[in-house]
KENUMI-268589 format. One line per 4 residues: number of its first residue (from 1); for each residue x, y, z of N, C-alpha, C. Coordinates in Angstrom, 2 decimals, m for minus. Layout:
BEGIN
NUM) X Y Z X Y Z X Y Z | ...
***
This chain:
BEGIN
1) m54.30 m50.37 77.51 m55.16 m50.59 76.37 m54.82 m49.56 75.30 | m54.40 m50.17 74.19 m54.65 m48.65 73.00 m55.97 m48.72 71.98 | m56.62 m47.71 71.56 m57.31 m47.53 70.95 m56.63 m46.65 69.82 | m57.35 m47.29 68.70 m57.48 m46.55 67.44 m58.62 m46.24 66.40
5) m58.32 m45.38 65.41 m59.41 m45.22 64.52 m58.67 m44.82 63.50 | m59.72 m45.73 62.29 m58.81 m45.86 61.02 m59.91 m46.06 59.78 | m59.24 m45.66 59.01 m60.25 m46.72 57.41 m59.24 m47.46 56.36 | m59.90 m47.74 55.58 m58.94 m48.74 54.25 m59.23 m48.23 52.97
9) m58.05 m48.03 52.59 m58.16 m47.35 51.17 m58.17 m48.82 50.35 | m58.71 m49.55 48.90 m58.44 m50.19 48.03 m57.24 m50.52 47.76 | m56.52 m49.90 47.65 m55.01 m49.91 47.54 m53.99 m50.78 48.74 | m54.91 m50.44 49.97 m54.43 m51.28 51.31 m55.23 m52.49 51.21
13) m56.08 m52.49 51.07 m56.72 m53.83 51.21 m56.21 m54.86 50.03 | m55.75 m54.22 48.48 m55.17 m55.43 47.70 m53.49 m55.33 48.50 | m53.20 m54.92 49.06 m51.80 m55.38 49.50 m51.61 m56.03 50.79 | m52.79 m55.66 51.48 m52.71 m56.82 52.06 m53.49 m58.24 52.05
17) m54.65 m58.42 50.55 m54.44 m59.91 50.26 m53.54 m60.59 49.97 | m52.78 m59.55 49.38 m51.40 m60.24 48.68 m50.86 m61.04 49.77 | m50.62 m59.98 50.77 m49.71 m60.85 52.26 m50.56 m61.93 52.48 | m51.91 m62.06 52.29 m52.49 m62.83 53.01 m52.34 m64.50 52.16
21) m52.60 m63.75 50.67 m52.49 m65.27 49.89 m50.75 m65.46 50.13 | m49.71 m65.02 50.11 m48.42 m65.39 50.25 m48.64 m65.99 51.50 | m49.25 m65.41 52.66 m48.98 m66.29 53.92 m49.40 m67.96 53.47 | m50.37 m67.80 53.35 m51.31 m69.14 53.37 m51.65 m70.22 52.10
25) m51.32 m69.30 51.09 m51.42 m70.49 50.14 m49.79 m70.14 49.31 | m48.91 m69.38 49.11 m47.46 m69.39 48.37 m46.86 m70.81 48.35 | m46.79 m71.53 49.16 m46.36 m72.66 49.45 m46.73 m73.83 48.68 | m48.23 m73.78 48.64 m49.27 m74.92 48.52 m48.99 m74.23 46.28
29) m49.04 m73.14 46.75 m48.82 m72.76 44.96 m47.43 m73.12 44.37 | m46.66 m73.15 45.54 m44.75 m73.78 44.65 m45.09 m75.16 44.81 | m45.47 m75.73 44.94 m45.83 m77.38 45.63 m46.65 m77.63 44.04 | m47.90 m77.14 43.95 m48.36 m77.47 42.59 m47.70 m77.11 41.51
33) m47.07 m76.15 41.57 m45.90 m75.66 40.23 m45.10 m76.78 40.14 | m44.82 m77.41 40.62 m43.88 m78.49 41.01 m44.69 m79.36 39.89 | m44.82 m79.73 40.44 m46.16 m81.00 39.87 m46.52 m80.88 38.61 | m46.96 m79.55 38.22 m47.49 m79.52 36.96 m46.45 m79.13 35.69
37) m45.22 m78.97 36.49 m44.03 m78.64 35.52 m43.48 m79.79 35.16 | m43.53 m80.39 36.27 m43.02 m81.95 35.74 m44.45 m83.38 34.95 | m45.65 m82.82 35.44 m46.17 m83.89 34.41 m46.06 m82.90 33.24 | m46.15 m81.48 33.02 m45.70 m81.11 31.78 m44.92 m81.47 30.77
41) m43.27 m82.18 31.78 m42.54 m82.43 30.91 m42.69 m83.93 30.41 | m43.20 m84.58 31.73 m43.16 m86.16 31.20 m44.13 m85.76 29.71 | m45.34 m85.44 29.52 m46.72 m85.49 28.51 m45.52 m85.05 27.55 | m44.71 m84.30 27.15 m43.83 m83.88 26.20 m43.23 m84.59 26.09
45) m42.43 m85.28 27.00 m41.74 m86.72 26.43 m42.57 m87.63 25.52 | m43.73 m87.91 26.05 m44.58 m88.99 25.79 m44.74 m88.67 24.15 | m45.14 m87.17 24.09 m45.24 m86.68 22.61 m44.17 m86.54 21.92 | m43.13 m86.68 22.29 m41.83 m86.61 21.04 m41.40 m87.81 21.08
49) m41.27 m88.71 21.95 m41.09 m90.06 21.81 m41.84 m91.03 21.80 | m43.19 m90.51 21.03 m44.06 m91.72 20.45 m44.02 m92.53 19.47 | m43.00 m91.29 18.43 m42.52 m92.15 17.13 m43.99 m92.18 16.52 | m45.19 m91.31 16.62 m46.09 m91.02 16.03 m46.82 m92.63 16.27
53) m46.44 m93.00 16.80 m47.36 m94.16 17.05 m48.72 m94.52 18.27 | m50.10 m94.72 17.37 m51.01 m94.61 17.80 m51.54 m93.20 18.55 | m52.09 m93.72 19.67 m52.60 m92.62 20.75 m51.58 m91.85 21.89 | m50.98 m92.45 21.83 m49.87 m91.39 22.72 m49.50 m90.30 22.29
57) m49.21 m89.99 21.10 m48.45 m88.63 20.83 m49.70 m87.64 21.18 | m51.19 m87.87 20.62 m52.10 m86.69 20.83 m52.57 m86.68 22.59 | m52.28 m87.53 23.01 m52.47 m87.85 24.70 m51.01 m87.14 25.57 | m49.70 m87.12 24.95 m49.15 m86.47 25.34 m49.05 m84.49 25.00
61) m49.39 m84.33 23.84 m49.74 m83.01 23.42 m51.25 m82.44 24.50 | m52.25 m83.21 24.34 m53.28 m82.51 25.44 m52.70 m82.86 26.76 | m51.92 m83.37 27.30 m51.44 m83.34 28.24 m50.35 m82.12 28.90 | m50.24 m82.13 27.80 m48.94 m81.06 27.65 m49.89 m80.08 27.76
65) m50.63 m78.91 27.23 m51.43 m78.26 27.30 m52.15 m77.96 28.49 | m52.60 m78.97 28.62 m53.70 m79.33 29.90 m52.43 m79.08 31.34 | m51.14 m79.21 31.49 m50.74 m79.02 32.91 m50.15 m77.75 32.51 | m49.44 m77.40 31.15 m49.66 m75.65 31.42 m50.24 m74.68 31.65
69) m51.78 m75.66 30.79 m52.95 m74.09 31.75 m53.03 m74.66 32.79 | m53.05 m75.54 33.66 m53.51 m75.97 34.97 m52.23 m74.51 35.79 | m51.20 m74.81 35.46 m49.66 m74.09 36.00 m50.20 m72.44 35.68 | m50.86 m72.12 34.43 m50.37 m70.58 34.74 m51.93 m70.25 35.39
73) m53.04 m70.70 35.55 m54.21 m70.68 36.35 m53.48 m70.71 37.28 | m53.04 m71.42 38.21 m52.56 m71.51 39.35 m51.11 m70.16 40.24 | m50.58 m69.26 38.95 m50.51 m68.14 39.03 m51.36 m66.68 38.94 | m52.21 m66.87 38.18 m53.21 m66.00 37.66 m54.57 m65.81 38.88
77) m54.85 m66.68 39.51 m55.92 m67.02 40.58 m55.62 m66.14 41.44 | m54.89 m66.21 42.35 m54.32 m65.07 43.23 m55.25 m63.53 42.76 | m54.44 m62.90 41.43 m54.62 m61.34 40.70 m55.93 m61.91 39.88 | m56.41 m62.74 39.60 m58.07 m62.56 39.49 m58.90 m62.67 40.46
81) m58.55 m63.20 41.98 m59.53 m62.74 43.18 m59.32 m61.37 43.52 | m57.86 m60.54 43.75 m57.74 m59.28 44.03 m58.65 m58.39 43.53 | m58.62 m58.92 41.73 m59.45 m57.69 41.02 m60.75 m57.52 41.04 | m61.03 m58.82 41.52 m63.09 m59.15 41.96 m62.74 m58.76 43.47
85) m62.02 m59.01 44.16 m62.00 m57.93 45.62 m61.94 m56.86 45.60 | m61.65 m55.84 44.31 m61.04 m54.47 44.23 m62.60 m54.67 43.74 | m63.23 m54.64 42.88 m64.33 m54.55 41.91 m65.78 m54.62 42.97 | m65.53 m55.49 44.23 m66.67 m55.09 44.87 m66.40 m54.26 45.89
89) m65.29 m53.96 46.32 m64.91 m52.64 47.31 m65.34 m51.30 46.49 | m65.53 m51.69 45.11 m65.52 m50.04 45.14 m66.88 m49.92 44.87 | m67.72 m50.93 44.57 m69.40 m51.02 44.84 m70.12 m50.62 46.43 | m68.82 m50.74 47.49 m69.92 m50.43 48.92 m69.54 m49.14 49.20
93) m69.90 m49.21 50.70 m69.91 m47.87 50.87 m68.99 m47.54 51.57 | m68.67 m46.42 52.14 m67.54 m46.30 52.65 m67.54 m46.71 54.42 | m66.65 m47.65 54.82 m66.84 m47.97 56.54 m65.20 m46.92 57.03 | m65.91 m47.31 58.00 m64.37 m46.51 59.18 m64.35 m48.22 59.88
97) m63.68 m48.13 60.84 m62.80 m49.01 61.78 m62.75 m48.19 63.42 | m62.82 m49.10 64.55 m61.83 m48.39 65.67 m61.61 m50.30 65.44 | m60.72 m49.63 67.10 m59.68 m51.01 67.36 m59.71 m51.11 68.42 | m59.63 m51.69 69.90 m59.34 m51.81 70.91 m58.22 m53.38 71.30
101) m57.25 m52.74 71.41 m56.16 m53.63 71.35 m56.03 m53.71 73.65 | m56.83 m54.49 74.15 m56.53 m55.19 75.52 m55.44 m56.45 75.58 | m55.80 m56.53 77.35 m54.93 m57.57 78.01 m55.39 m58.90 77.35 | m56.32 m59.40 77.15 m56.94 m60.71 76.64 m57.37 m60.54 76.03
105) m58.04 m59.28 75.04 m58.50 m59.82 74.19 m58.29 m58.53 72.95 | m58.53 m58.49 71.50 m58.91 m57.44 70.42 m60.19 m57.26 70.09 | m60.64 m56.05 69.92 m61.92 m55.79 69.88 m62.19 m54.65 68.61 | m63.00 m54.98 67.18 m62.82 m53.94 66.34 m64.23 m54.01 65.61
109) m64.04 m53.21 65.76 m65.67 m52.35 65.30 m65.83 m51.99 63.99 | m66.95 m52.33 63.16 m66.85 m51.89 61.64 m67.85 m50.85 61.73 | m67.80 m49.69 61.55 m69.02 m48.61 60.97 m69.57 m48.32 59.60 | m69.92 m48.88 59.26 m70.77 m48.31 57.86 m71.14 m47.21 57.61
113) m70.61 m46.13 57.20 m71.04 m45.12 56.28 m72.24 m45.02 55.38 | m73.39 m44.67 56.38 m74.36 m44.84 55.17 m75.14 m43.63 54.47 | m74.71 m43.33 53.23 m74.97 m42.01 52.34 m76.50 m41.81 52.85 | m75.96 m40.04 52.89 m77.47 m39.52 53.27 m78.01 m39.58 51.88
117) m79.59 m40.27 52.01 m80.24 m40.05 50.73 m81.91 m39.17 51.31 | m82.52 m39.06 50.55 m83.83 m38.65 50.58 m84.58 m39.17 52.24 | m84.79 m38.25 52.87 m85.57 m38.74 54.09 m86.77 m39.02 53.83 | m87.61 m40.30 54.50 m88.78 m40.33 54.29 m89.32 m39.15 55.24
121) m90.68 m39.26 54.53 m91.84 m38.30 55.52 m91.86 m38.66 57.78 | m91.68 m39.98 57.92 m91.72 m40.61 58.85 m90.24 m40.26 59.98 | m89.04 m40.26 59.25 m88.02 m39.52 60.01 m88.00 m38.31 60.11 | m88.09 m36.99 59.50 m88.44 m36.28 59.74 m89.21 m35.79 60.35
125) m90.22 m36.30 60.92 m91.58 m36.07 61.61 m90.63 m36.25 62.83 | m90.15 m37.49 63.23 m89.57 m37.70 64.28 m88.69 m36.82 64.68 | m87.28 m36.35 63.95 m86.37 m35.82 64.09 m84.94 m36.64 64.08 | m85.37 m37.80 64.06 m84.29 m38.95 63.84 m83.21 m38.70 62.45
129) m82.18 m39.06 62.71 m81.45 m39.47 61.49 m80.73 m40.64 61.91 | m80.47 m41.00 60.69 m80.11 m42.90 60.32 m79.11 m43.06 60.86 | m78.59 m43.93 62.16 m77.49 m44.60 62.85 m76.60 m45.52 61.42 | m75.98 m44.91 62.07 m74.71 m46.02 61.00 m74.34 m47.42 61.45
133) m74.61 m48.39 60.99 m74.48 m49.74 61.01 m73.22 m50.09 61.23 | m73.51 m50.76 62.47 m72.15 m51.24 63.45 m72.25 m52.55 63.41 | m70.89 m53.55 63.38 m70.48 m54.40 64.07 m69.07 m54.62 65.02 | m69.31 m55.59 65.38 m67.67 m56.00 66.23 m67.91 m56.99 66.91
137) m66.53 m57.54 66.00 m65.99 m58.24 66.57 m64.76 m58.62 67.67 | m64.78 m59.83 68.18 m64.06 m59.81 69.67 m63.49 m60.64 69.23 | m62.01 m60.90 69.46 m61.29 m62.09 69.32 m59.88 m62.21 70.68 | m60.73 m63.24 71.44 m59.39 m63.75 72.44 m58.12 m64.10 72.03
141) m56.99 m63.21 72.90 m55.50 m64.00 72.40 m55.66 m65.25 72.84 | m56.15 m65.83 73.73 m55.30 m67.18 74.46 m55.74 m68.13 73.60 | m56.65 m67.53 72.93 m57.85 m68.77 71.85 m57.55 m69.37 70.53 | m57.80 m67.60 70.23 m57.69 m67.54 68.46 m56.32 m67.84 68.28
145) m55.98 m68.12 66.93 m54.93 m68.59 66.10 m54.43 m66.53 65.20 | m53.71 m66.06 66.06 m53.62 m64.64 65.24 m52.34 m64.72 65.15 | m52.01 m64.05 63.98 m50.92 m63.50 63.79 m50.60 m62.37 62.91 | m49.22 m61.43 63.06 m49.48 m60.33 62.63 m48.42 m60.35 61.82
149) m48.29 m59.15 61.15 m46.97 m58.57 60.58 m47.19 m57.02 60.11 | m45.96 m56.75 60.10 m46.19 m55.23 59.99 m45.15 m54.74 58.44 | m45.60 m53.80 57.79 m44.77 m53.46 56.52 m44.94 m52.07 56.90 | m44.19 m51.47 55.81 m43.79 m50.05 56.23 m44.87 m49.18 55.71
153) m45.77 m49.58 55.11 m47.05 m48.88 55.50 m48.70 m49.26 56.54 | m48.53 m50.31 56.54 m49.40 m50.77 57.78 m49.59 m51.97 58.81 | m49.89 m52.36 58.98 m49.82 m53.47 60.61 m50.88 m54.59 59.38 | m50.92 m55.82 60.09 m51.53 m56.84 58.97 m51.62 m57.86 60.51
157) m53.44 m57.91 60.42 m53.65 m58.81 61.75 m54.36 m60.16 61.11 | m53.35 m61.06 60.97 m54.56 m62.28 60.38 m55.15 m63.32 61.54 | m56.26 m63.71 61.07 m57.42 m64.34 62.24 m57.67 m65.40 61.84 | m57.39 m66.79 62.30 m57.39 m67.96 61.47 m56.37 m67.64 60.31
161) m57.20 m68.66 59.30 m56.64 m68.92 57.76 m57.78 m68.14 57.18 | m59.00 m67.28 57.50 m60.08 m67.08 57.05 m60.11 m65.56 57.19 | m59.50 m64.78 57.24 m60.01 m63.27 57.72 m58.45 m62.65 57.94 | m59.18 m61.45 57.88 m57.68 m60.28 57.81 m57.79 m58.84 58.08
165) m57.40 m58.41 59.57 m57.77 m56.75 59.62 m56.56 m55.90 59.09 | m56.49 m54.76 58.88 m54.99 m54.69 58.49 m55.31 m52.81 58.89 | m54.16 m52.12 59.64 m54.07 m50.96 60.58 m53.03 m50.20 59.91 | m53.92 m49.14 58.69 m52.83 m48.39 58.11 m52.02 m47.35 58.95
169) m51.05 m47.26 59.26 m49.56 m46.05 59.63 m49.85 m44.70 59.45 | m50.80 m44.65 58.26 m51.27 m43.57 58.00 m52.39 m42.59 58.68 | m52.94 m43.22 59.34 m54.23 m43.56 59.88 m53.35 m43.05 61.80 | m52.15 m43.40 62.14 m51.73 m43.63 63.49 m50.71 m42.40 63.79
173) m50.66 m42.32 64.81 m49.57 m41.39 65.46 m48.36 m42.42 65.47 | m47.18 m41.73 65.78 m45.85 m42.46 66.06 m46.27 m43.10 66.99 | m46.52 m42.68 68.45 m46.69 m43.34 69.60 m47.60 m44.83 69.15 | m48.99 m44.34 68.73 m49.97 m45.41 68.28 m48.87 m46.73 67.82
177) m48.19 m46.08 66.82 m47.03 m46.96 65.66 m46.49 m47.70 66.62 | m45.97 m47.20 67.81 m44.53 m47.86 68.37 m45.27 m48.26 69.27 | m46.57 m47.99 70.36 m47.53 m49.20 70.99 m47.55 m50.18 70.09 | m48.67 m50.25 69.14 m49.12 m51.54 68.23 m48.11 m52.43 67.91
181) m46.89 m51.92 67.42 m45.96 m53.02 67.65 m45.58 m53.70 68.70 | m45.37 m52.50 70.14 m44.97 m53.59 71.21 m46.03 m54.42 71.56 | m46.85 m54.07 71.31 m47.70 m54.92 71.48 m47.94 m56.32 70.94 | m47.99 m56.44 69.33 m47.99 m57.15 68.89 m46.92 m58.18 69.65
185) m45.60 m57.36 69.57 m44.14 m58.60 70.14 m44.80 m58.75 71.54 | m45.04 m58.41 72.55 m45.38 m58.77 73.53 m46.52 m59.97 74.18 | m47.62 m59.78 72.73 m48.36 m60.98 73.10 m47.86 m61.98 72.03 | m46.93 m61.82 71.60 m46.74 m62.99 70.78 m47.91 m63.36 69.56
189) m47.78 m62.06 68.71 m48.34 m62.34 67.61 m48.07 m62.23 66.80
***
């Protein structure tokens, strides 16, 4: 079993949406580029070879228009979710991570960091202070749909088409480094 403990800087987390939208939608985005480059060009035909006659030439001009913004939206979408992903990361608070990388299954824990503020009258009396808000999640190899990849600054674990943990280098020992990979190749992820 290896265990780790880690956090995510902003900087890691937009690089690895990036991987994440290249995994899963790059494709589906050259596929519509496709499409909209070419009704682009037909609507431009339509408009220079109307011979100004009737409704076609202004049906090919908004046409024309209409599949270039469709085309550069369809570049731009990507780096306007990043920057509303960057924009509410830096609104929370700060979490840590562990990891438990087993035989059957991954297991990773989110901790919430939650800023000491003003104690009420009621904790103090007690002597309590505020537990930091945990979750974790469990995800079976034999089940889930995972797959990984690794770049030369961190490990990138995607879960489905829907979710993404990602295990900065920075964060790991060599050993940690050179487990997590065999690992990864070993279960085939």
């Amino acid at each position: 079993m290896i265990k780790i403990e880690y956090d995510n800087t902003i900087e890691e987390i937009e690089t690895a949406f990036m991987l994440f939208w290249s995994r899963y939608s790059l494709t589906r985005t050259f596929l519509f580029s496709v499409v909209f480059a070419i009704s682009a060009g037909l609507f431009v035909n339509m408009a220079v070879n109307s011979g100004g006659s009737g409704i076609t030439m202004p049906i090919g001009g908004i046409g024309t228009g209409l599949s270039l913004a469709l085309l550069a939206n369809l570049w731009l979408k990507p780096r306007r979710a990043k920057k509303k992903l960057s924009q509410a990361l830096s609104l929370m608070g700060e979490e840590r991570y562990s990891a438990e990388f087993g035989e059957r299954q991954i297991e990773i824990q989110t901790i919430a960091v939650v800023e000491p503020s003003e104690p009420d009258s009621e904790q103090e009396d007690s002597g309590e202070s505020a537990e930091p808000e945990r979750s974790t999640s469990t995800y079976n190899i034999a089940t889930e749909e995972l797959y990984s990849r690794e770049t030369p600054l961190m490990f990138v674990l995607f879960v489905n088409r829907g979710l993404i943990y990602l295990f900065p280098k920075r964060c790991l020992s060599e050993q940690q480094i050179a487990q997590l990979r065999e690992y990864f190749v070993a279960k085939n992820i």
